[in-house]
C-alpha positions in Angstrom: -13.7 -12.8 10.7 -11.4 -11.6 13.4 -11.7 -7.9 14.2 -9.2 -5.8 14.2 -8.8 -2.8 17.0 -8.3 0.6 15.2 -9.5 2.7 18.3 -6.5 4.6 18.6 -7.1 6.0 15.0 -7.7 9.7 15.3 -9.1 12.4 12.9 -10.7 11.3 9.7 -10.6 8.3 9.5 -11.2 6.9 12.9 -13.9 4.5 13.5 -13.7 3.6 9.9 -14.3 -0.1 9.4 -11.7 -2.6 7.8 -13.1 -5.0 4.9 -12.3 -8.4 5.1 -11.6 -11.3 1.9 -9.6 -14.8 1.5 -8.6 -16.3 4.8 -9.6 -15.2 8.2 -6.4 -13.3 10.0 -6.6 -15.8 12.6 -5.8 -19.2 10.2 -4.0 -17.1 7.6 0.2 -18.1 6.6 0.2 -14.1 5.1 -1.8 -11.2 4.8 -2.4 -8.5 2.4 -3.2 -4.4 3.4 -4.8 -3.3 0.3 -5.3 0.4 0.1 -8.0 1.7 -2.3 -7.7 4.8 -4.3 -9.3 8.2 -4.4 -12.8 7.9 -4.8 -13.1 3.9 -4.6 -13.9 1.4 -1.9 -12.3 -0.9 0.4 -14.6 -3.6 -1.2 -13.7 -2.4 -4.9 -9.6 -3.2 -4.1 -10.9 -6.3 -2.4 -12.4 -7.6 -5.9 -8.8 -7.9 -7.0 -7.8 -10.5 -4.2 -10.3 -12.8 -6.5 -6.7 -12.5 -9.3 -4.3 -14.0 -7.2 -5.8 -17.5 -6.2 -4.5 -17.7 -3.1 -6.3 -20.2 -0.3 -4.0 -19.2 2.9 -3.9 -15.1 2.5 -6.4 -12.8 4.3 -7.1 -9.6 2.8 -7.5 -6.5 4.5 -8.8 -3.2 3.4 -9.2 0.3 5.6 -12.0 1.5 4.1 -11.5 5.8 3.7 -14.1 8.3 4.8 -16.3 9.7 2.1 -13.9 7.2 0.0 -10.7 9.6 0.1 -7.5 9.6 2.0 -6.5 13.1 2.0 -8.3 15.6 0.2 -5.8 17.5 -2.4 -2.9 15.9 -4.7 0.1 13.7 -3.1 2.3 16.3 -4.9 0.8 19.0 -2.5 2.6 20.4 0.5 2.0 17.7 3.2 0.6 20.5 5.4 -2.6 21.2 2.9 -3.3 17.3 3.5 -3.7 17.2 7.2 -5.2 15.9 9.6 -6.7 13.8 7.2 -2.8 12.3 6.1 -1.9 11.4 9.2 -5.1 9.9 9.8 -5.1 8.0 7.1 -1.3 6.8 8.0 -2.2 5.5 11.4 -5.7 3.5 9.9 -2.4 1.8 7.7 -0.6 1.5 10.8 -3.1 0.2 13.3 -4.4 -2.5 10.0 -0.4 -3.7 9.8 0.4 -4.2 13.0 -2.9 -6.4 13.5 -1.6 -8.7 10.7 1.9 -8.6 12.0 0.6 -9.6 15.1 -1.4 -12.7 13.7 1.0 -14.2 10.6 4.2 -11.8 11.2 5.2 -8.8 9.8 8.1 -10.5 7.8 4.3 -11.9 6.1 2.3 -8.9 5.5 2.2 -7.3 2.2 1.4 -3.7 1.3 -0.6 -3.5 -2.0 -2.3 0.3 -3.1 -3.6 1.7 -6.3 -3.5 5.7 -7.3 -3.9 7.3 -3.6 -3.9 4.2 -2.2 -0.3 2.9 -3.8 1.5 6.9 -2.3 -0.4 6.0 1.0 1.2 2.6 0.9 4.5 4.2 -0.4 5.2 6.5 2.6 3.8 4.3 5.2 6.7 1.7 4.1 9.3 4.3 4.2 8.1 5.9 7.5 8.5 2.7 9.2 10.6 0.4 7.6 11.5 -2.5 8.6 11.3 -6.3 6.9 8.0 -7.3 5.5 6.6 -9.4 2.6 6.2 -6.8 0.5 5.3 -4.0 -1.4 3.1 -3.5 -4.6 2.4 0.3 -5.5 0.1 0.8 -8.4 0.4 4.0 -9.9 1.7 5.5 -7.2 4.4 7.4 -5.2 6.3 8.9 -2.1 4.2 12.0 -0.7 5.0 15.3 -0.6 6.0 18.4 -3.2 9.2 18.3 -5.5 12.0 18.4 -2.7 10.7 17.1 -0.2 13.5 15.8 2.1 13.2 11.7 2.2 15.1 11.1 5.6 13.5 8.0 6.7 15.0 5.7 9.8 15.1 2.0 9.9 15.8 -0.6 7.3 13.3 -2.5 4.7 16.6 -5.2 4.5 15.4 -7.3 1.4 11.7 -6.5 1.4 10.3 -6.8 -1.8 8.4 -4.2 -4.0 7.3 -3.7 -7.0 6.3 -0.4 -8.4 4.1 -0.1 -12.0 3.2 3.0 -13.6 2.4 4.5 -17.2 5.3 6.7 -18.4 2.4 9.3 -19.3 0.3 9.0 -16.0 -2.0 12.0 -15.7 -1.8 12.0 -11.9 1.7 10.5 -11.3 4.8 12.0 -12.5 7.1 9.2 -14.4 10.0 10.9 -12.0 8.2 10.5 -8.7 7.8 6.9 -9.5 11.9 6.9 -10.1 12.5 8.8 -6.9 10.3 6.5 -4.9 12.4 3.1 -6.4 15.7 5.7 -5.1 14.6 5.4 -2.1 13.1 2.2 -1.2 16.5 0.8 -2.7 18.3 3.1 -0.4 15.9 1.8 2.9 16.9 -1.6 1.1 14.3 -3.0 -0.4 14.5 -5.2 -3.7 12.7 -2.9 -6.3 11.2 -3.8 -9.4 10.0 -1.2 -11.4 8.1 -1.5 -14.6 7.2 1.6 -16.8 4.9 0.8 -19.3 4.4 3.1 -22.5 1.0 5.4 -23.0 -0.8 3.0 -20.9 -2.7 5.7 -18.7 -3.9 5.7 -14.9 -4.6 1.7 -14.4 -3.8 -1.5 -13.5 -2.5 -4.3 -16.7 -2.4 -7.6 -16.8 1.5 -8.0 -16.3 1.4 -5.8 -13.0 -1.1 -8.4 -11.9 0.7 -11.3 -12.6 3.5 -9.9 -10.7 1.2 -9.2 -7.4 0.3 -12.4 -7.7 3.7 -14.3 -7.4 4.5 -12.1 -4.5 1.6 -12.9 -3.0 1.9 -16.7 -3.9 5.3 -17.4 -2.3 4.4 -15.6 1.1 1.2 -18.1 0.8 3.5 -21.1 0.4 6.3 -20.1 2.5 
C-alpha cells in the first residue's frame, strides 16, 4: 500500500500510523478519510468500508493514540482539548492532502463516527474548499455553546450528509442543526436526517446513504 508522510504531525498524535482498506491510493478513482470515534480503532471504522462495495476507493484511517482524539467532550472549551485537538486536526490534514494529492481533493471524502464525525466536522469547515464529501455520524462542529464559526474559504457544492438521533446522549439535537447552518453557509449541499429515539449509532439508512456518495465518486 502506498505510505503516506505524516512527519510533520506534532503532539499526540504524531507518528501515529494510517490503516489502509479497498484500493491502494496509488490506483484508486476516490478515497475515503475515515475517522474513528472515542475509544475505537482505525481498523474498527475500516470494517465499515466492507458496506459500501466499492472496487476503485481506498480507505484511509489515522489511527488515534490510546484510541482518543482529544481527551474531554467536543462541547468543552477548545482550550481544555489541546494539544491533543490540534494534533489530531493536522493527522486529518496531513491524511487529506495525501489523497488529494493521488485521486484529487474534488475525490476525497470525509467520513467520522461520534468523535471521529466533530473531528471531521471542523476539519471541513477550517479548510474548506471542494471535495467529494462529507458523512458525519453522530457528530458535530467543536467547541462550547457560542462558539464563534468564522471559517474562510468555500466548500462550493461539496456534499454532506449529517445523521443523528434526536435524543443522542453525547450530541445535542441543536449542535447537529448548527453544524448543517454552517456547512450550508461555507456552501455545501446538506442533508440532514434526524432519526427518533434511535441512540448513539449508526442505521441502516445512514449507510445506504454513505454508500451512494461513495459510489458515484467511484464511478465518476
Amino acid at each position: 500500500m502506498t505510505e503516506i508522510d505524516t512527519s510533520d504531525v506534532e503532539g499526540p498524535h504524531g507518528d501515529q500510523p494510517v490503516r489502509h482498506a479497498g484500493a491502494d491510493l496509488a490506483d484508486a478513482n476516490a478515497a475515503v478519510v475515515m475517522i474513528h470515534g472515542r475509544g475505537a480503532t482505525a481498523h474498527s471504522i475500516l470494517g465499515m468500508a466492507g458496506e459500501f462495495g466499492t472496487d476503485g476507493v481506498a480507505y484511509l484511517a489515522p489511527a488515534a493514540s490510546r484510541n482518543t482524539w482529544y481527551p474531554y467532550s467536543f462541547m468543552e472549551e477548545m482550550g481544555k482539548n489541546q494539544p491533543h485537538l490540534d494534533s489530531a486536526l493536522a493527522f486529518v490534514g496531513a491524511v487529506v492532502d495525501a489523497a488529494a494529492d493521488a485521486v484529487g481533493r474534488e475525490k476525497v471524502l470525509l467520513l467520522g463516527f461520534s468523535q471521529g464525525a466533530c473531528l471531521s466536522s471542523e476539519w471541513l469547515a477550517r479548510n474548506a474548499d471542494t471535495y467529494g464529501g462529507l458523512v458525519a455520524f453522530s457528530g458535530g462542529l467543536i467547541g462550547p455553546e457560542g462558539t464563534p464559526r468564522e471559517y474562510d474559504g468555500s466548500l462550493d457544492g461539496t456534499p454532506a450528509f449529517l445523521g443523528c438521533s434526536d435524543v443522542d446522549p453525547h450530541i445535542p439535537l441543536e449542535r447537529v442543526n448548527e453544524t448543517t447552518e454552517v456547512l450550508e453557509e461555507l456552501g455545501a449541499d446538506v442533508d440532514e436526517r434526524i432519526y427518533e429515539g434511535m441512540g448513539h449509532g449508526v442505521n441502516e439508512d445512514e449507510l445506504s446513504a454513505a454508500k451512494a456518495m461513495i459510489t458515484s465518486l467511484d464511478l465518476a
